[in-house]
C-alpha positions as CSV (number, residue, x, y, z in Angstrom):
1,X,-21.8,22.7,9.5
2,X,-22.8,19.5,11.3
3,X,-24.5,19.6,14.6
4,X,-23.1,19.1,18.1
5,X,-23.4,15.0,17.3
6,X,-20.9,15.4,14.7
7,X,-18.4,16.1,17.7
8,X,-16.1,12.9,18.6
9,X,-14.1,11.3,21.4
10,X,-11.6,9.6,19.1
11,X,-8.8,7.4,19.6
12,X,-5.5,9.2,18.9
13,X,-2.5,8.5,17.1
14,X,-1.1,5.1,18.8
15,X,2.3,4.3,16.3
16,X,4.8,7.2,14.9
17,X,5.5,6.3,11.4
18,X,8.9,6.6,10.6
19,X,11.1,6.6,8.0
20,X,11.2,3.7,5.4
21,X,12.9,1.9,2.7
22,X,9.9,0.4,0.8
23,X,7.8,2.4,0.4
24,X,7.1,6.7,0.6
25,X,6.0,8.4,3.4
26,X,5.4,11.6,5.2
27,X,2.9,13.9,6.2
28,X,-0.3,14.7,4.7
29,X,-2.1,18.0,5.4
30,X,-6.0,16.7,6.1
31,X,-7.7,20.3,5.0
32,X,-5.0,22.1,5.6
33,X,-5.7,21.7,9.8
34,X,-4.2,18.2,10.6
35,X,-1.2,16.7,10.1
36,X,-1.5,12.9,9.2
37,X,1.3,10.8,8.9
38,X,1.2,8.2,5.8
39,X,3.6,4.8,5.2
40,X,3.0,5.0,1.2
41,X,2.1,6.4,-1.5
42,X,-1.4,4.2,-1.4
43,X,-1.9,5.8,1.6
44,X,-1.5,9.1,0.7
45,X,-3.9,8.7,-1.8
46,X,-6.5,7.3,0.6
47,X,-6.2,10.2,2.5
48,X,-6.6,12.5,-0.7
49,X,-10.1,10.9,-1.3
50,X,-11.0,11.2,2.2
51,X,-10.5,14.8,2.5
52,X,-12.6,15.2,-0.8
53,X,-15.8,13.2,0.9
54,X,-17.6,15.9,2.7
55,X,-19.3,13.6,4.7
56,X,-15.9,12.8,6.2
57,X,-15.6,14.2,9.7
58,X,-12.0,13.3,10.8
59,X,-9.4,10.7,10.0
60,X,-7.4,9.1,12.8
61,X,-4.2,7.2,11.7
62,X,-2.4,4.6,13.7
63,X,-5.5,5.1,15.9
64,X,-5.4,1.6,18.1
65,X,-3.2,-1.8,19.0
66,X,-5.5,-4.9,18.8
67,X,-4.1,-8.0,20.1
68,X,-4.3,-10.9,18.3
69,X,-2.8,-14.9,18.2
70,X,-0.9,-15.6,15.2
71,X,-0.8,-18.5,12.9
72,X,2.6,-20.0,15.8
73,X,0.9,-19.2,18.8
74,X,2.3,-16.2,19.9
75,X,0.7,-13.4,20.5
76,X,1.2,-10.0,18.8
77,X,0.1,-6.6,18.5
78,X,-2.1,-5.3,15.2
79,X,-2.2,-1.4,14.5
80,X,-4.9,-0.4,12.1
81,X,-3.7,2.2,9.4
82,X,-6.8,4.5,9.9
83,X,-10.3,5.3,12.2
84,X,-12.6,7.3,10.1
85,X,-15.4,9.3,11.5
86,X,-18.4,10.3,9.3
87,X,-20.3,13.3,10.1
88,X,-23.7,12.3,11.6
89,X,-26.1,15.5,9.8
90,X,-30.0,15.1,10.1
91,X,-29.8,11.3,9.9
92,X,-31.1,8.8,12.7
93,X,-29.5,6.5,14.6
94,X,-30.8,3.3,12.5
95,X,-29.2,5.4,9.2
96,X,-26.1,7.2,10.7
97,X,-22.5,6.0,9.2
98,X,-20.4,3.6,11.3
99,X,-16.8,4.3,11.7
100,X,-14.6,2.7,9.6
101,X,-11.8,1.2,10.6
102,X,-9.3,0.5,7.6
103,X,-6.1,-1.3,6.8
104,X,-4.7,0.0,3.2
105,X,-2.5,-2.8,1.8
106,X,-1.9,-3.0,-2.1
107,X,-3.4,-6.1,-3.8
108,X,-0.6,-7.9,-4.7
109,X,1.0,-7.7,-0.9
110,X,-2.2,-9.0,1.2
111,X,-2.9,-11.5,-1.6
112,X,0.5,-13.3,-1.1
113,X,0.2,-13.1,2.4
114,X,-3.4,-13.5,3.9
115,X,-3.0,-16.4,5.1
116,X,-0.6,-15.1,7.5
117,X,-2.3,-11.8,8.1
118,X,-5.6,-13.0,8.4
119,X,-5.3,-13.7,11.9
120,X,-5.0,-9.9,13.4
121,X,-7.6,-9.1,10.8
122,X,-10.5,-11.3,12.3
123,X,-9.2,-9.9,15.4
124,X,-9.8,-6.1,13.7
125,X,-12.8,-7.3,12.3
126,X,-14.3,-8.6,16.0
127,X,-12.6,-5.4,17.5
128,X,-14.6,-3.0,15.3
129,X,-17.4,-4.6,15.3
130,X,-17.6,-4.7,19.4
131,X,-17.5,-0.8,19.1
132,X,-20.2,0.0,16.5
133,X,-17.4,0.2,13.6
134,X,-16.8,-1.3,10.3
135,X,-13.4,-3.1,9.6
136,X,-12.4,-3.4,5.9
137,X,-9.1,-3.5,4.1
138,X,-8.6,-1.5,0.4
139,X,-6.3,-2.0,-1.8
140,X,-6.3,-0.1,-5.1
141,X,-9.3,-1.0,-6.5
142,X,-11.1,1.2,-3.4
143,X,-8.1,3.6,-3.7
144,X,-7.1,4.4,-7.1
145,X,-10.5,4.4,-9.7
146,X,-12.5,6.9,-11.0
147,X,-13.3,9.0,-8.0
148,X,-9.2,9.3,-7.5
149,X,-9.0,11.0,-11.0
150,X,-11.6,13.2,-11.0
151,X,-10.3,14.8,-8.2
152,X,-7.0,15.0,-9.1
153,X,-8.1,16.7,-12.5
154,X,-9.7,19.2,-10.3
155,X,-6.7,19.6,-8.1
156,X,-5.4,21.7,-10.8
157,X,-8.2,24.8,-10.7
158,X,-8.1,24.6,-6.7
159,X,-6.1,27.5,-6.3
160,X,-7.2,29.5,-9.1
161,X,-9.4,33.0,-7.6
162,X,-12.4,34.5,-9.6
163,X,-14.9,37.1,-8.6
164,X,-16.7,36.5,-5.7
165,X,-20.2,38.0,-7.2
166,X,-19.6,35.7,-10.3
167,X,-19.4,32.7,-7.6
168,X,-22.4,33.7,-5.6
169,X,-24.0,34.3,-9.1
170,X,-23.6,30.3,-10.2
171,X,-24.0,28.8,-6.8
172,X,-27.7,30.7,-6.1
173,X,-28.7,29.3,-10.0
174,X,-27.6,25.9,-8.7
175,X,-29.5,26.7,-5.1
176,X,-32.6,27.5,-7.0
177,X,-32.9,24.8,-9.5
178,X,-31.9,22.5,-6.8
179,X,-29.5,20.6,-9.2
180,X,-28.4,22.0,-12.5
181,X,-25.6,20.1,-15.5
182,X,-22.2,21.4,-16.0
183,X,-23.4,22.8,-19.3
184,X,-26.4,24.1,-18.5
185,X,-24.5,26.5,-15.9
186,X,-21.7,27.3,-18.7
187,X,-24.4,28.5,-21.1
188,X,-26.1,30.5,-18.6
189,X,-23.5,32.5,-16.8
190,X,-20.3,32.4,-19.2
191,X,-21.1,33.0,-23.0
192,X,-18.7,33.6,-25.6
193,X,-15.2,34.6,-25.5
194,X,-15.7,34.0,-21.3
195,X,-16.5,30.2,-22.1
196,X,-13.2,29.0,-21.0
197,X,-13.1,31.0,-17.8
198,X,-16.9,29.7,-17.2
199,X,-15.5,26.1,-17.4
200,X,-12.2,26.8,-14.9
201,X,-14.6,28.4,-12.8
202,X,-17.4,25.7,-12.7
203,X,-14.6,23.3,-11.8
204,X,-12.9,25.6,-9.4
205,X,-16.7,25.6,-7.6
206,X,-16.4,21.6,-7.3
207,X,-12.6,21.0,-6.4
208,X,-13.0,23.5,-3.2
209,X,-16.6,22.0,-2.2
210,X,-18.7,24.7,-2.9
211,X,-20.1,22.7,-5.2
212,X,-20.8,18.4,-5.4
213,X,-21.4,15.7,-7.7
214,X,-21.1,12.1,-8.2
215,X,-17.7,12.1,-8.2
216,X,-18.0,8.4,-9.1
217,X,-19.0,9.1,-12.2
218,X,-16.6,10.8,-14.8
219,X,-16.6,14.5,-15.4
220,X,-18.0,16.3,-18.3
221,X,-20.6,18.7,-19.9
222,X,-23.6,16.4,-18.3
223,X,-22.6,16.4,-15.0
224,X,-24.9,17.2,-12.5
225,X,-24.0,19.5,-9.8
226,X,-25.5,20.8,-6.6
227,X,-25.2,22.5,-3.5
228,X,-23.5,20.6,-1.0
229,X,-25.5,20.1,2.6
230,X,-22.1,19.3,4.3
231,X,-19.6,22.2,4.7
């Protein structure tokens, strides 16, 4: 659990999202205890990697309106897509994560039109910074890599059940070595014809965070797991 500093005063929701033609949207439940509205499909898979991060405290979307002068003069209104907050832990102030405040926008969208967006971006950008946040934009590249697949492979053993003394069993070998490899933990625990329960299991562990990784890096037998110190 984090401590009492991992409790914020966050913006709320500033924009419904409604219905729309381009694109998919609806509603996205964040851990299964917030509702979050999403525009697309890109978005929706933001979020997905979001609620994976344990270090992820909460996700805010539509959170603020920034005004900002366009390219004719006039001036406008920018809404952000998302404020995220980052649980704070045992780190000091000097290391502590910044918000991040984020606009998702596919590639091939802001890349045909930055010159016209780039306006209430800087104005984002000076916004964020002026409160201690980050401002950056991600498009697919940040969205939909590596990290994205894993945890949609694991998606699939989320739901699955096994024996809680079996669970206890793997996570205390993983406690006490202080790191153990997905193999290692297979061998140990779940020999012979329980092998392919061992390896449903093992992945079970990881996809509902009672286990990490580098979920960067792609999943196999050498993966290193441990014991998460965010819950």
């Amino acid at each position: 659990m984090g401590n009492s500093c991992d409790e914020v005063q966050s913006p709320r929701q500033m924009r419904r999202i409604g219905t729309t033609r381009r694109s998919v949207s609806g509603i996205y439940a964040f851990r299964g205890e917030t509702a979050i509205q999403f525009e697309s499909t890109l978005e929706r898979d933001f979020l997905i990697r979001k609620e994976f991060c344990l270090t992820v405290l909460e996700v805010i979307p539509q959170p603020i309106q920034i005004p900002f002068v366009a390219n004719n003069g006039q001036t406008y209104t920018y809404t952000p897509d998302f404020l995220v907050y980052y649980r704070l832990g045992n780190m000091g102030y000097g290391e502590y994560p910044k918000p991040l405040l984020v606009e998702v926008k596919p590639y091939t969208e802001w890349k045909q039109h930055w010159r016209e967006w780039l306006p209430k971006w800087k104005a984002a950008y000076r916004y964020a910074k002026e409160q201690g946040w980050d401002f950056h934009i991600h498009d697919e590249s940040r969205i939909r890599d590596q990290v994205l697949e894993n945890i949609r492979f694991l998606d699939r053993y989320k739901r699955t059940q096994f024996p809680i003394e079996e669970t206890q069993c793997v996570i205390e070998s993983v406690r006490q070595m202080g790191g153990a490899p997905f193999h290692y933990l297979l061998a140990k625990h779940f020999m012979g014809i329980y092998k392919p329960e061992g390896v449903a299991h093992i992945w079970h562990l990881l996809a509902t965070r009672q286990l990490d990784c580098d979920i960067s890096l792609p999943l196999n037998d050498f993966t290193e797991l441990w014991v998460p110190t965010y819950e």
